[in-house]
N, C-alpha and C positions, 0 to 999 in steps of 0.2 A: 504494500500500500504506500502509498505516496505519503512525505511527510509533513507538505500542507496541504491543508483541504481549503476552498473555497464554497460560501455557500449562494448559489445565485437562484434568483426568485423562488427561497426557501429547499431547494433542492444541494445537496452536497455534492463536488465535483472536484475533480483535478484542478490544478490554479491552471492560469493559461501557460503562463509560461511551461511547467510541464507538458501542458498539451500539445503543447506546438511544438516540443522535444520527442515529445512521445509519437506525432504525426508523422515527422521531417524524420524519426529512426524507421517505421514501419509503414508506410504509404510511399506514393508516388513524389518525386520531386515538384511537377506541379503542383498539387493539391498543398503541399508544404508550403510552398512558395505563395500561393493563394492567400491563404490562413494568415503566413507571418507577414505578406504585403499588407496587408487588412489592421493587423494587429501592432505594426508597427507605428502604422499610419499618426503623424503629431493630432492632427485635432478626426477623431473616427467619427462618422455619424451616425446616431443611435436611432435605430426604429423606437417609435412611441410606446413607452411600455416598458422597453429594453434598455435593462442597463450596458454601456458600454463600458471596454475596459483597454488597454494598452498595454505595451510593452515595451523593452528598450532589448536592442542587440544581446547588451552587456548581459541582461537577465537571462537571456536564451541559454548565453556560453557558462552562466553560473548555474544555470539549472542543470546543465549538462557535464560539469563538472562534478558536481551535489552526485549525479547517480555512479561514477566509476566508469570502470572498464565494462562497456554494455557494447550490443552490438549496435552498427550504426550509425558511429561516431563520426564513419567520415560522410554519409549523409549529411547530416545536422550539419555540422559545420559548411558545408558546399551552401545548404539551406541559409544559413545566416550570413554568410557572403552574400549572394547572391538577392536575398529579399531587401526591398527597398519601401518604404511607407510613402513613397511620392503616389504609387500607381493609383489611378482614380476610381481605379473599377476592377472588377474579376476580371471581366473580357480585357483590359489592359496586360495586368497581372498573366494571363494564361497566352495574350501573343508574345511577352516581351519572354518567358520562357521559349515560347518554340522559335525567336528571333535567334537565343543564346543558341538552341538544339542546331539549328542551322548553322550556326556558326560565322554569323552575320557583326557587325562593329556593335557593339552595345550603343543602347541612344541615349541622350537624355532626356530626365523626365520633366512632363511639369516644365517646358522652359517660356520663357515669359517672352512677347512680344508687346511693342508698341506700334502705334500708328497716330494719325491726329483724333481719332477717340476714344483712345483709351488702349488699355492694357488685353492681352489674349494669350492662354497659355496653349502652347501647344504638346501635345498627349506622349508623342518621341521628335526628338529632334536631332537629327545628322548634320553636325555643322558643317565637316568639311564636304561634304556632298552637299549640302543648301537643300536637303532633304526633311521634311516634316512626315509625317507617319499620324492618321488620327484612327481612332478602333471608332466603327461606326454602328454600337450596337442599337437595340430597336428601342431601349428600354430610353433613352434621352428624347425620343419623339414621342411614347407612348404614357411611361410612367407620371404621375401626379409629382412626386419628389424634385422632379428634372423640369418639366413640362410648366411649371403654377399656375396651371389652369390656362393655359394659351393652348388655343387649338394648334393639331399637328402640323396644320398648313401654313402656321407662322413659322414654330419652331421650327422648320426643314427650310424657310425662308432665310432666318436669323442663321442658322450655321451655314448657309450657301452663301452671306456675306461676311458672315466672319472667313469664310472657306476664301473667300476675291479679297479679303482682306490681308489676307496672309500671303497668297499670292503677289499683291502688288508690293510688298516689300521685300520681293525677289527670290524666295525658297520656291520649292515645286512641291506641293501634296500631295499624297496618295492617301489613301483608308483601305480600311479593311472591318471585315464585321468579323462575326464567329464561325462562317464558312471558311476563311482563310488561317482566323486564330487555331483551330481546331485541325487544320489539315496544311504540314508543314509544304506538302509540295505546291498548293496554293498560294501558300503565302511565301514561298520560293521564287514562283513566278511572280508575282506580284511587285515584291523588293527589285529584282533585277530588272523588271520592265521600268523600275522609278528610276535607276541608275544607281541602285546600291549593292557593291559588288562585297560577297563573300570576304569575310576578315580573314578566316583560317582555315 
């Protein structure tokens, strides 16, 4: 048994940070990667009702320390490398995994642009390529969370100018939904048709 327990909405559980040692030694590296992108994340957002909770790197590798010589190890560790709390989403999270699988330049997250209205972050950013990268899942036109109450036929407006928006400040865009996230040789072809050639 684990040596802290957590008690969440009156139920008794693993803390997280255990879980997320305990996921990253026995599941898939996505799904890890998932979890701890989520979990990392500086400010998480809490569904209504739900408590959120966080974690730090440092916690991960002490938690993992705490249990010995278990099997695993070099999982977890690859896991904690590699997870980053910028991702904004799953569908983020599970392309920027099958980007590394490919073996494609890592991007960055999260990076900010400007223009004369204001500030626009975009989701992967290839600098030396002037390459943008957006995950274009369905949940930002459909969900309530994403959408606030603006019909679809705005929202798909509003990112088709922030989309001209980015553009006119000389990078070139590509997206990809969960067809591509989910099926490395699409989004194989997809990268190399932007002009982002294979790192290793």
């Amino acid at each position: 048994m684990p040596s802290e327990i957590w008690v969440v909405d009156g139920l008794a559980a693993t803390s997280l940070p255990r879980t997320l040692v305990d996921v990253a030694r026995r599941g898939s590296f996505e799904t890890a990667v998932v979890m701890a992108d989520r979990a990392l994340a500086a400010i998480p957002p809490a569904a209504e009702g739900v408590e959120s909770f966080r974690v730090t790197a440092g916690e991960l590798r002490s938690e993992l320390h705490g249990l010995g010589l278990v099997q695993g190890v070099g999982r977890v560790l690859a896991v904690i490398e590699f997870a980053n709390g910028l991702s904004g989403s799953v569908g983020e999270s599970v392309t920027r995994v099958t980007i590394h699988s490919l073996g494609f330049p890592a991007p960055i997250l999260q990076q900010e642009f400007r223009d004369a209205l204001g500030r626009m972050f975009a989701d992967f950013w290839w600098p030396e390529f002037r390459l943008i990268g957006e995950f274009d899942g369905k949940g930002k036109y459909l969900r309530e969370e994403f959408t606030r109450g603006r019909p679809t036929a705005q929202v798909v407006l509003e990112e088709k100018e922030r989309e001209d928006r980015l553009r006119a400040l000389g990078p070139s865009v590509t997206r990809f939904g969960w067809d591509e996230a989910r099926s490395p040789a699409s989004l194989r072809r997809k990268l190399l048709g932007a002009g982002l050639p294979l790192g290793r």
